[in-house]
mmCIF entry with sequence, helices, sheets and N, C-alpha, C, O atoms, coordinates in Angstrom:
data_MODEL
# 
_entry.id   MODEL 
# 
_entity.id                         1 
_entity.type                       polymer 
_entity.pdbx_number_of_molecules   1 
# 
_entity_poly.entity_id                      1 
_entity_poly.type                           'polypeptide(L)' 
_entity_poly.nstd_linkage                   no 
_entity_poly.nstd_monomer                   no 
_entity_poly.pdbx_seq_one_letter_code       
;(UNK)(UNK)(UNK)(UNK)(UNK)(UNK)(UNK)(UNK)(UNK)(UNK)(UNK)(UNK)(UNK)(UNK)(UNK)(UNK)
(UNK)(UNK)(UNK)(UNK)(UNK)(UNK)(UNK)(UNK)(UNK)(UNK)(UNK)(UNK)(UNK)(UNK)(UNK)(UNK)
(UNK)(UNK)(UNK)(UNK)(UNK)(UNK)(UNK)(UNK)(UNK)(UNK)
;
_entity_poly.pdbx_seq_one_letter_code_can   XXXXXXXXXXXXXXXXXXXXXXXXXXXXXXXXXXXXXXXXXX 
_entity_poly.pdbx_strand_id                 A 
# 
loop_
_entity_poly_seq.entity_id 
_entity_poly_seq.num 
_entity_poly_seq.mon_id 
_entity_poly_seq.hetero 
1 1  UNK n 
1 2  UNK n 
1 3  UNK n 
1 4  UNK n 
1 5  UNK n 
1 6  UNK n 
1 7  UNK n 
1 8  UNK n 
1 9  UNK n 
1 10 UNK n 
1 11 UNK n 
1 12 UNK n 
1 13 UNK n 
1 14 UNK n 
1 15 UNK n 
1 16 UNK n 
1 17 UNK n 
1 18 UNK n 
1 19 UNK n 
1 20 UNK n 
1 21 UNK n 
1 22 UNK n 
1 23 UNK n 
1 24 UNK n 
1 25 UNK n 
1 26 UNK n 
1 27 UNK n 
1 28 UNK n 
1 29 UNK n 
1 30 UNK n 
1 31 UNK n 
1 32 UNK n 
1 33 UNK n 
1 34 UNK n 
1 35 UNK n 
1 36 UNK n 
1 37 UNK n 
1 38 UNK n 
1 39 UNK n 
1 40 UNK n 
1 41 UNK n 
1 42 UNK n 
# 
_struct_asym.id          A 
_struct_asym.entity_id   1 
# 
loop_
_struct_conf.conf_type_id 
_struct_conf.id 
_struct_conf.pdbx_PDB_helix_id 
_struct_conf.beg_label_comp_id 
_struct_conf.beg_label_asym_id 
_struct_conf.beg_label_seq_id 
_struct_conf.pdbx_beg_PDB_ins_code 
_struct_conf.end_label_comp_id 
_struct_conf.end_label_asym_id 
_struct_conf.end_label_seq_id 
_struct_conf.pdbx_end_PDB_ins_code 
_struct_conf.beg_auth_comp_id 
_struct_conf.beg_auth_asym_id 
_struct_conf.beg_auth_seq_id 
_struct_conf.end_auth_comp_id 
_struct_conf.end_auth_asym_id 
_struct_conf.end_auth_seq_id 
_struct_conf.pdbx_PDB_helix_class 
_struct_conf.details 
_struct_conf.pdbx_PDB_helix_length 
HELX_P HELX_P1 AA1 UNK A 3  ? UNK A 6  ? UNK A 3  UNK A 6  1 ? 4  
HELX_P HELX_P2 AA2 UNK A 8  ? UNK A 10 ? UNK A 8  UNK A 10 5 ? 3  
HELX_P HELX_P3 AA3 UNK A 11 ? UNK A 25 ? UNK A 11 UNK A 25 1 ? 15 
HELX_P HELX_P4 AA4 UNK A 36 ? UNK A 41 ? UNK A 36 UNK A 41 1 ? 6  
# 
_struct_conf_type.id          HELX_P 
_struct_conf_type.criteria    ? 
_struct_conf_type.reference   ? 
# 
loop_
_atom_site.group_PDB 
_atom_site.id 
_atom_site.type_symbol 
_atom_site.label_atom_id 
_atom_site.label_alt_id 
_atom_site.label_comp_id 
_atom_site.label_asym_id 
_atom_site.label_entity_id 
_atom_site.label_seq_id 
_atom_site.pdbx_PDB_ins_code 
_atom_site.Cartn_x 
_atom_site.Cartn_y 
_atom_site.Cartn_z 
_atom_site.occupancy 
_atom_site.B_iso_or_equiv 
_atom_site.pdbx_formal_charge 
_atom_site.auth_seq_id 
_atom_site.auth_comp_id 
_atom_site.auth_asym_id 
_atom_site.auth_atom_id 
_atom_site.pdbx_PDB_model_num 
ATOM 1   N N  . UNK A 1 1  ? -1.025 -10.046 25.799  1.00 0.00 ? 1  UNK A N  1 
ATOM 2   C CA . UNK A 1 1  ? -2.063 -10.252 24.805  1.00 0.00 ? 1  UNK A CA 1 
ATOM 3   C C  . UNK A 1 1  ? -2.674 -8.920  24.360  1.00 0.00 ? 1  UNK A C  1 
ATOM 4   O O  . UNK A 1 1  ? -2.795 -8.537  23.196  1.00 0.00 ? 1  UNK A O  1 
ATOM 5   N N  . UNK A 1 2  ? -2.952 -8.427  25.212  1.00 0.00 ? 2  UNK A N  1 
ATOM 6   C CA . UNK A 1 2  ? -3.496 -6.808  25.188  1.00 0.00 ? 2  UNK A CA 1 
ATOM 7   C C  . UNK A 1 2  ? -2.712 -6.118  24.234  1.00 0.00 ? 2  UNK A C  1 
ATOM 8   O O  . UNK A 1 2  ? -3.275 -5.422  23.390  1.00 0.00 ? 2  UNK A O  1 
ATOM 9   N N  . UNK A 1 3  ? -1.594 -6.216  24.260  1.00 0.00 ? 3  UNK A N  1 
ATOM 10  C CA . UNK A 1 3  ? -0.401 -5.069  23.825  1.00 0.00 ? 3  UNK A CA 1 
ATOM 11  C C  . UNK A 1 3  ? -0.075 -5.679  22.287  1.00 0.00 ? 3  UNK A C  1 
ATOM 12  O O  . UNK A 1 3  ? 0.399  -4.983  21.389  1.00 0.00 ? 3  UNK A O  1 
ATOM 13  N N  . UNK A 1 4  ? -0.441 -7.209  22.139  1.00 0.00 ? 4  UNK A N  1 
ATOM 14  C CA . UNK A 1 4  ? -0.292 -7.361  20.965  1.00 0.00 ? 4  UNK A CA 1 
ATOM 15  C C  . UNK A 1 4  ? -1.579 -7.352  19.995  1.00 0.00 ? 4  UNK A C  1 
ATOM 16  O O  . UNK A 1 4  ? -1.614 -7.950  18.920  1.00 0.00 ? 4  UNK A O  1 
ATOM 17  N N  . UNK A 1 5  ? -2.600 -6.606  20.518  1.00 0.00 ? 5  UNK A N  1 
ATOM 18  C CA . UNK A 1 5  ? -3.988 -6.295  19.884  1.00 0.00 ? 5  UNK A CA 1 
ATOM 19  C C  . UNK A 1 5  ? -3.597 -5.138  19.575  1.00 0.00 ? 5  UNK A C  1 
ATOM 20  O O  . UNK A 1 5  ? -3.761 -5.133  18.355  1.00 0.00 ? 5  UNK A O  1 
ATOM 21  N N  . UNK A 1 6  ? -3.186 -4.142  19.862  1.00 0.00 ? 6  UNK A N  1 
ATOM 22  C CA . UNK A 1 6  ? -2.464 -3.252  19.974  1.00 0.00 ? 6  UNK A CA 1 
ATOM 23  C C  . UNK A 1 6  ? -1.635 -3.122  19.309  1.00 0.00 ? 6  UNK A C  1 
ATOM 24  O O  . UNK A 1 6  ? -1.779 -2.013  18.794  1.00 0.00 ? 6  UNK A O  1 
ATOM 25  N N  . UNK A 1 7  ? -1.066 -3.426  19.070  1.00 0.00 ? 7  UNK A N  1 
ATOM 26  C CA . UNK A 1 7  ? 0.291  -3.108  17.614  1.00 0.00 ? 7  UNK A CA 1 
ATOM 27  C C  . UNK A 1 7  ? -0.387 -3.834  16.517  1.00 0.00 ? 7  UNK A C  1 
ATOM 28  O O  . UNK A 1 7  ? -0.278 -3.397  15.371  1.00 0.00 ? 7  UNK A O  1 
ATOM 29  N N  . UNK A 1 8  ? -1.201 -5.096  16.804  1.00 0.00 ? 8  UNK A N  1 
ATOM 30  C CA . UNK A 1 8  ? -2.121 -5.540  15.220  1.00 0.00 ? 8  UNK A CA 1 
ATOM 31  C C  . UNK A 1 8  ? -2.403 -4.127  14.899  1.00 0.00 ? 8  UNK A C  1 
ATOM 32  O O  . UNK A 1 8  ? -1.557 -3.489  14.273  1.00 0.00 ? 8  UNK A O  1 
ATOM 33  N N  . UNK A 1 9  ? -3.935 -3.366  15.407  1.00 0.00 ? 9  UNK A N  1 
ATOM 34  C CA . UNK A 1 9  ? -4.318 -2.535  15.545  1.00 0.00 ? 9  UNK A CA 1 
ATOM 35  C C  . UNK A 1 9  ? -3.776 -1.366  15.226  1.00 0.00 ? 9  UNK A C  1 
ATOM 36  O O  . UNK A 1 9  ? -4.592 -0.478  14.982  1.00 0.00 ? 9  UNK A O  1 
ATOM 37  N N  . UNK A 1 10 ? -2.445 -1.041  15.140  1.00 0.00 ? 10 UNK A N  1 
ATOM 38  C CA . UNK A 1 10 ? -1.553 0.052   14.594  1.00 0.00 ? 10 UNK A CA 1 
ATOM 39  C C  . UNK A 1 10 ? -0.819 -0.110  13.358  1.00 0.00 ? 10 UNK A C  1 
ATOM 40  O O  . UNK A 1 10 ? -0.315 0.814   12.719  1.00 0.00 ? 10 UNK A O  1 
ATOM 41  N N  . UNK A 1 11 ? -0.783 -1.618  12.992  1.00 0.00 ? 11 UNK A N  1 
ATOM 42  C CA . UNK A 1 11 ? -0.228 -2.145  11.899  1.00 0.00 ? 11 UNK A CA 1 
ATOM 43  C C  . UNK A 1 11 ? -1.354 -1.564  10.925  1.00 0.00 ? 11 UNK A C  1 
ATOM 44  O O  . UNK A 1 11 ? -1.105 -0.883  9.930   1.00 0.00 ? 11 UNK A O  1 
ATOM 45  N N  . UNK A 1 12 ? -2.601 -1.925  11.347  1.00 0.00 ? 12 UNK A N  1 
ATOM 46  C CA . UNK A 1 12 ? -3.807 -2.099  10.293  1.00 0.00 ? 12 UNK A CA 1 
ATOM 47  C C  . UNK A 1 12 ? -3.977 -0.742  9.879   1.00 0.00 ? 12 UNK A C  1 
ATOM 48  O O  . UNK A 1 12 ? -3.983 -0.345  8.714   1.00 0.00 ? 12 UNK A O  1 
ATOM 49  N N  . UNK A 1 13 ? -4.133 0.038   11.061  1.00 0.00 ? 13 UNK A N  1 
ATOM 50  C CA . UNK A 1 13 ? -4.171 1.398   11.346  1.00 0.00 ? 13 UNK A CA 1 
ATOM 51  C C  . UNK A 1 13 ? -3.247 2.175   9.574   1.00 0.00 ? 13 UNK A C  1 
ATOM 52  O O  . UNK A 1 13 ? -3.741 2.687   8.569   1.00 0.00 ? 13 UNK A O  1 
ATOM 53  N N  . UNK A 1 14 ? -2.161 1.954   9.875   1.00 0.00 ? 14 UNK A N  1 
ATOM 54  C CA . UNK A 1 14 ? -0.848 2.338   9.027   1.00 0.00 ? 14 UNK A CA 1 
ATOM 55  C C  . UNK A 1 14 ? -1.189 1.661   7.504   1.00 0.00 ? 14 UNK A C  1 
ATOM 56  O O  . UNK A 1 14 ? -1.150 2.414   6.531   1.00 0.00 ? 14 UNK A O  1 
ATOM 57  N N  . UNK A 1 15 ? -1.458 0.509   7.354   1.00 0.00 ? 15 UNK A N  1 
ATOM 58  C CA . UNK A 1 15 ? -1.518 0.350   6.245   1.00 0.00 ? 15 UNK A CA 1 
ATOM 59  C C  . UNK A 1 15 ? -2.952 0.900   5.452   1.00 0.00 ? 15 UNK A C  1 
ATOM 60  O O  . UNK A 1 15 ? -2.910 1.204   4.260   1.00 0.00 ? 15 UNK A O  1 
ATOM 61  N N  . UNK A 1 16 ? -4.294 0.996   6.299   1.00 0.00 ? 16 UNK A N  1 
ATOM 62  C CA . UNK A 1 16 ? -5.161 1.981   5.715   1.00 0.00 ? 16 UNK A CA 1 
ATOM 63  C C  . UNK A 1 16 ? -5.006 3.514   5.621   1.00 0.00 ? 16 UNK A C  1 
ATOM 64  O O  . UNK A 1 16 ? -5.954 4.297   5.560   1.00 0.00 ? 16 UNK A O  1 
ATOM 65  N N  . UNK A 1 17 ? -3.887 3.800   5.616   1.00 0.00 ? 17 UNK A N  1 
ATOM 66  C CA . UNK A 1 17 ? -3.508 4.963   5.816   1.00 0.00 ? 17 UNK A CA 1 
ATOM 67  C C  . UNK A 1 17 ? -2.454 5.144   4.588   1.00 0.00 ? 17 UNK A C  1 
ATOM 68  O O  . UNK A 1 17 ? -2.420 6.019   3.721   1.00 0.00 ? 17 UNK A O  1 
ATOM 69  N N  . UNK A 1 18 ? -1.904 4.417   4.729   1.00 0.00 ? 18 UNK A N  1 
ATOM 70  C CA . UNK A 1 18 ? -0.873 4.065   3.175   1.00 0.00 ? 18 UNK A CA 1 
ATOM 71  C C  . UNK A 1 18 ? -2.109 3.770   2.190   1.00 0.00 ? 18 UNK A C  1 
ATOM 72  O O  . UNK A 1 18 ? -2.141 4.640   1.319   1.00 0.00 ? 18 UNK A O  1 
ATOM 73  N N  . UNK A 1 19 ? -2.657 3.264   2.114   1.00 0.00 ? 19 UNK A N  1 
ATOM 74  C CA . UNK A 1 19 ? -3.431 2.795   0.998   1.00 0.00 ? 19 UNK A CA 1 
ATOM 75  C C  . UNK A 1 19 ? -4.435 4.346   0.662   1.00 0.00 ? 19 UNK A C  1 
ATOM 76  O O  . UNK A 1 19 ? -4.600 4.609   -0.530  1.00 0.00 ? 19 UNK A O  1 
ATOM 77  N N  . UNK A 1 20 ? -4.910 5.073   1.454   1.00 0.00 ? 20 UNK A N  1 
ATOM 78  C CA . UNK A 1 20 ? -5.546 6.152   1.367   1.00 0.00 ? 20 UNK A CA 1 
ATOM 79  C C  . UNK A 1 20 ? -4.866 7.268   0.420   1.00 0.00 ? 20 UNK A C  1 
ATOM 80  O O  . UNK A 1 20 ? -5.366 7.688   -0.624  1.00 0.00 ? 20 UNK A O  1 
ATOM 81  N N  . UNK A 1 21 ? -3.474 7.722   1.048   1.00 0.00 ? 21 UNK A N  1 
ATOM 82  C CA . UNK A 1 21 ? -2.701 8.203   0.444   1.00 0.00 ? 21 UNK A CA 1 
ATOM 83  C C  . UNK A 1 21 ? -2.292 7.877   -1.019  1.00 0.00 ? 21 UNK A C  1 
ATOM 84  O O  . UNK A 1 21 ? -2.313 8.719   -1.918  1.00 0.00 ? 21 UNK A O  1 
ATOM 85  N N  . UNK A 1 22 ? -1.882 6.456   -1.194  1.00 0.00 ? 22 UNK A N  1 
ATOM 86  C CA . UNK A 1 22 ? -1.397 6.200   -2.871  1.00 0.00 ? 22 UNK A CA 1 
ATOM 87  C C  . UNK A 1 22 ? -2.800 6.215   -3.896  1.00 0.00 ? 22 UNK A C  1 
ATOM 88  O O  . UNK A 1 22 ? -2.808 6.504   -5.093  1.00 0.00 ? 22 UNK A O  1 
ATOM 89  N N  . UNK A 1 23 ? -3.969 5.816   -3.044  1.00 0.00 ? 23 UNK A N  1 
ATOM 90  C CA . UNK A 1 23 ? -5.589 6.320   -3.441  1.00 0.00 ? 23 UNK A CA 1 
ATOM 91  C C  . UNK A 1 23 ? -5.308 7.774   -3.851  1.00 0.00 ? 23 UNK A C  1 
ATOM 92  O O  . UNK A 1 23 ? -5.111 7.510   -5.037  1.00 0.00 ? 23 UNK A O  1 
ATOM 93  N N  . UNK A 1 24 ? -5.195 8.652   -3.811  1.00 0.00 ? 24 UNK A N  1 
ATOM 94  C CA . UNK A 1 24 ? -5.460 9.893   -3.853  1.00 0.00 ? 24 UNK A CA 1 
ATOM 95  C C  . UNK A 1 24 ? -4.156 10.155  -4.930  1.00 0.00 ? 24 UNK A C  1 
ATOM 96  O O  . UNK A 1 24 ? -4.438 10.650  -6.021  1.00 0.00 ? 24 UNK A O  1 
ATOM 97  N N  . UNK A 1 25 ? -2.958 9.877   -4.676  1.00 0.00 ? 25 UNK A N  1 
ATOM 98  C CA . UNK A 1 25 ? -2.024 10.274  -5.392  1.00 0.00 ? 25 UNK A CA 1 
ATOM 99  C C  . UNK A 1 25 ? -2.247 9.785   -6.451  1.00 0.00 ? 25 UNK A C  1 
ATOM 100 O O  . UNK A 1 25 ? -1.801 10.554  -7.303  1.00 0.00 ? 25 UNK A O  1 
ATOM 101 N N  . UNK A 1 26 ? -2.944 8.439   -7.160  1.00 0.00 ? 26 UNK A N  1 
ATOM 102 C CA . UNK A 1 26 ? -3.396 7.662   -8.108  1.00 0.00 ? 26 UNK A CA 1 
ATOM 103 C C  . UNK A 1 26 ? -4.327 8.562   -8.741  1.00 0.00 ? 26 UNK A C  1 
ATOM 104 O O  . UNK A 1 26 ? -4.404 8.501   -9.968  1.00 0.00 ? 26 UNK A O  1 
ATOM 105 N N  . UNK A 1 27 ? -5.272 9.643   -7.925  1.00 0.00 ? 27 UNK A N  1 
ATOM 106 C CA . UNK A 1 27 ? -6.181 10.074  -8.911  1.00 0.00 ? 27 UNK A CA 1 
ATOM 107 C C  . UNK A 1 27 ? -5.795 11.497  -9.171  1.00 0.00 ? 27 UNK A C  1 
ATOM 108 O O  . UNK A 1 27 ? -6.710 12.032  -9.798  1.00 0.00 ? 27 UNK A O  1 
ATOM 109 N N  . UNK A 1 28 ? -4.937 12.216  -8.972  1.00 0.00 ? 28 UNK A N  1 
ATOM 110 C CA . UNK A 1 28 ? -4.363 13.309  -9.126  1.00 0.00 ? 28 UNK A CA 1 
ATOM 111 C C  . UNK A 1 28 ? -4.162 13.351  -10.871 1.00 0.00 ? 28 UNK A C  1 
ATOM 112 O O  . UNK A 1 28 ? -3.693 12.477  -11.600 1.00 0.00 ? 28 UNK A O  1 
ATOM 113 N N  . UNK A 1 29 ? -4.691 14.675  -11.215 1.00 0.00 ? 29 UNK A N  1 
ATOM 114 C CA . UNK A 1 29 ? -4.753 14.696  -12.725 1.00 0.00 ? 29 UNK A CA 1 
ATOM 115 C C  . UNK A 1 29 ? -3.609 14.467  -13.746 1.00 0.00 ? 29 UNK A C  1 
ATOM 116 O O  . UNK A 1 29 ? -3.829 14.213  -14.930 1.00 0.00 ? 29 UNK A O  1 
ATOM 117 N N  . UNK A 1 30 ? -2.127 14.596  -13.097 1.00 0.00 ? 30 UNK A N  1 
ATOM 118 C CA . UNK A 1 30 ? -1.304 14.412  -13.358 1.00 0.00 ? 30 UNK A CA 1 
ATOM 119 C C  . UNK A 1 30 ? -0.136 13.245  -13.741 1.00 0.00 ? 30 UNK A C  1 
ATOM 120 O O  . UNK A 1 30 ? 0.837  13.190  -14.494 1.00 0.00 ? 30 UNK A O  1 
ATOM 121 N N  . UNK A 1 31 ? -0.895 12.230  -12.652 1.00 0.00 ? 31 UNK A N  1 
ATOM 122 C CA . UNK A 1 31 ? -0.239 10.896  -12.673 1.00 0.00 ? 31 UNK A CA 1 
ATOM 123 C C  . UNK A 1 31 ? -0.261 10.162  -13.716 1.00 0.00 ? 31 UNK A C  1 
ATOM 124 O O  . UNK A 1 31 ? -1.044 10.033  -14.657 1.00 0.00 ? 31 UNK A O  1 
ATOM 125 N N  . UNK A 1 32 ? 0.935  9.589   -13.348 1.00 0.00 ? 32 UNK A N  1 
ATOM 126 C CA . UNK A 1 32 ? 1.582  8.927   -14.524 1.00 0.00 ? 32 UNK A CA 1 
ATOM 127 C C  . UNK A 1 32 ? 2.795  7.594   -13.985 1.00 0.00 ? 32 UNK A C  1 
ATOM 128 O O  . UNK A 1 32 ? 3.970  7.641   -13.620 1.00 0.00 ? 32 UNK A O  1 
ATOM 129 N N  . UNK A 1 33 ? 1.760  6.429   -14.174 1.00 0.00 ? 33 UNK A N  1 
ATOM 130 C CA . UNK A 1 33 ? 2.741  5.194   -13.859 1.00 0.00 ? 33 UNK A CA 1 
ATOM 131 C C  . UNK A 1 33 ? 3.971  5.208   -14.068 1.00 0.00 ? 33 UNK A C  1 
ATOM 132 O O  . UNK A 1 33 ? 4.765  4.928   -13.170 1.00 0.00 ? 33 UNK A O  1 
ATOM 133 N N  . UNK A 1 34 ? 4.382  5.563   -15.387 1.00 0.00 ? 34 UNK A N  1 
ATOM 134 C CA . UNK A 1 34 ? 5.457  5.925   -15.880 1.00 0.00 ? 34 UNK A CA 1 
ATOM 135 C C  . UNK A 1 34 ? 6.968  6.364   -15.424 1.00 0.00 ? 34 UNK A C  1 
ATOM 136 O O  . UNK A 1 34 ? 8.116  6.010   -15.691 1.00 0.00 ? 34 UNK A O  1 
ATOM 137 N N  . UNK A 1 35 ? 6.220  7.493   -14.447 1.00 0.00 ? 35 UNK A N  1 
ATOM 138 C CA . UNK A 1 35 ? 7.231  8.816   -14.105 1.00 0.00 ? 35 UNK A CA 1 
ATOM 139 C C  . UNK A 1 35 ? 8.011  8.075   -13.060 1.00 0.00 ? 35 UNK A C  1 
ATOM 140 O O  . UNK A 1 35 ? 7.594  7.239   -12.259 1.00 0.00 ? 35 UNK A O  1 
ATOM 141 N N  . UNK A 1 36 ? 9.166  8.521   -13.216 1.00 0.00 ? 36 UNK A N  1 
ATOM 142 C CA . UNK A 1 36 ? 10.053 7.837   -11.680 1.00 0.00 ? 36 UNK A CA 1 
ATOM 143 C C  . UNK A 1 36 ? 9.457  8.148   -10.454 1.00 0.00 ? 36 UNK A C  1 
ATOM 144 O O  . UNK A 1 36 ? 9.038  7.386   -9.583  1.00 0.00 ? 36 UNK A O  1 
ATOM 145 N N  . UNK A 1 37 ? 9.474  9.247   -10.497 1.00 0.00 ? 37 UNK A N  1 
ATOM 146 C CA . UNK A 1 37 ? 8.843  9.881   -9.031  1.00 0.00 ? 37 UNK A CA 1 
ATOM 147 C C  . UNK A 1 37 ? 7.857  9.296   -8.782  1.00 0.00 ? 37 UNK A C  1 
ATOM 148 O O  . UNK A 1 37 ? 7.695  9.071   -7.583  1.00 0.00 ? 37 UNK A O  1 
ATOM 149 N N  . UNK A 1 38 ? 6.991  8.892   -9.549  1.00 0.00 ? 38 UNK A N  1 
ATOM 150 C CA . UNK A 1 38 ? 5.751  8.141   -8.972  1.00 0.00 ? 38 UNK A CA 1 
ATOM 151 C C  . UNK A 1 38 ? 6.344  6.608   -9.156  1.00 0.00 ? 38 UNK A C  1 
ATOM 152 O O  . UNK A 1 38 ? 5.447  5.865   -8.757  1.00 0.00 ? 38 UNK A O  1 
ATOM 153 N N  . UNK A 1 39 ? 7.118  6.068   -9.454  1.00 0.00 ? 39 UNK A N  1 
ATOM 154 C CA . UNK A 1 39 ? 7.568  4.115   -9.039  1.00 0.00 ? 39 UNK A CA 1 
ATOM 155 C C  . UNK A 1 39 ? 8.261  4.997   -7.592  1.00 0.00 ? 39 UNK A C  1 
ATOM 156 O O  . UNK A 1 39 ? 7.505  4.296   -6.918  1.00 0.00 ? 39 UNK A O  1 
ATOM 157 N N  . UNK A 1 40 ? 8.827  5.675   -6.767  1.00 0.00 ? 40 UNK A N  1 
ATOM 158 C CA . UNK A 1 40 ? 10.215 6.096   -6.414  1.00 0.00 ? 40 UNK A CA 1 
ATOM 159 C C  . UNK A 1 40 ? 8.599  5.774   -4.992  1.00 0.00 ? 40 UNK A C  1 
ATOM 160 O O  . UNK A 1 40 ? 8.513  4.943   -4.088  1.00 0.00 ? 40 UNK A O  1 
ATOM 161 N N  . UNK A 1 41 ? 7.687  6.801   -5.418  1.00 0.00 ? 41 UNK A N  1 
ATOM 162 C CA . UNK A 1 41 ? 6.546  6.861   -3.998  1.00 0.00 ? 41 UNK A CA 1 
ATOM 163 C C  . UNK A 1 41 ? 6.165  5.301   -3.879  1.00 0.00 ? 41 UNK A C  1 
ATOM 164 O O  . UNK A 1 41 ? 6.539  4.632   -2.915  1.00 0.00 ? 41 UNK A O  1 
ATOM 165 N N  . UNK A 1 42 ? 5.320  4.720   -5.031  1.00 0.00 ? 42 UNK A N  1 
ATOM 166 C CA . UNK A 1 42 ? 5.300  3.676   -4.981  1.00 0.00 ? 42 UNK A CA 1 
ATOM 167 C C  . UNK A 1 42 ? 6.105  2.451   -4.440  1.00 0.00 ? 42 UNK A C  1 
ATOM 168 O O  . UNK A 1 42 ? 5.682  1.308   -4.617  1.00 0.00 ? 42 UNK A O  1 
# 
């Protein structure tokens, strides 16, 4: 039970961490839905 609080907990971990990152890459002056490279990160 423990161990699977624990990987929840690292799951959640990871995906606020993904979401932080495409946050930031989203506001970069440059971006552009458009561009492959940005669907390719996406």
């Amino acid at each position: 039970r423990e161990l699977l609080q624990r990987i929840r907990d690292i799951r959640s971990s990871e995906r606020n961490l993904y979401q932080q990152v495409t946050d930031i890459y989203a506001t970069a002056i440059d971006y552009d839905p458009r561009n492959d490279i940005t669907r390719q990160f996406f």
